[in-house]
Phi, psi and omega in degrees: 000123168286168174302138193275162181272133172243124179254029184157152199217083219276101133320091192236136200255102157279076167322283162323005169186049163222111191310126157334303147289356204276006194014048154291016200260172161297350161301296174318316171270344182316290177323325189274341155323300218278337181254001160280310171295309163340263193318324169260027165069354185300143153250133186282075203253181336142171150312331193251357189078035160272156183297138139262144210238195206245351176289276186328316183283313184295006166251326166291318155327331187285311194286343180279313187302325185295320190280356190276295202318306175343283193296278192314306203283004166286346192081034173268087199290096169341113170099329180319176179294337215279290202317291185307324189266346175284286189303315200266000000 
C-alpha cells in the first residue's frame, strides 16, 4: 500500500500568547518556513495562497502591533497568564 500524500502543512504563530517581544513573529518564524519549503519543493503562502514576500510580512507585522497595543490597553499582557487563560 502506498504512503499517503500530505499537499500541505500548516504553520501557526498563537499570536495572543506569544509576548510582544519575544521575537516570536513572523520575521522569526519565517525563515524556518522558508527552509521547511527548501527541503519539500515547497511554496511558502498565505490562508489564501498567496506567495508570501517581505511586503506580506511587513503588513502582517503592522496588524500584530495594532492587536499587542489593542490587548494591553485592554489590560491584556500579550504572552501573560491573562492572554493564556483568554485565548489558549
Amino acid at each position: 500500500m502506498p504512503a499517503p500524500v500530505c499537499d500541505r502543512v500548516s504553520l501557526e504563530l498563537d499570536v495572543p500568547a506569544t509576548c510582544a517581544g519575544s521575537g516570536a513573529s513572523t520575521t522569526a518564524v519565517r525563515p524556518w518556513a522558508i527552509k521547511l519549503g527548501a527541503q519539500l519543493n515547497a511554496r511558502i503562502v498565505d490562508d489564501n495562497r498567496r506567495p508570501i514576500d517581505s511586503q506580506s510580512v511587513a503588513a502582517i507585522e503592522a496588524q500584530l502591533a495594532k492587536l499587542y497595543e489593542d490587548m494591553r490597553s485592554a489590560g491584556i499582557d500579550p504572552g501573560g497568564d491573562r492572554a493564556r487563560r483568554l485565548y489558549v
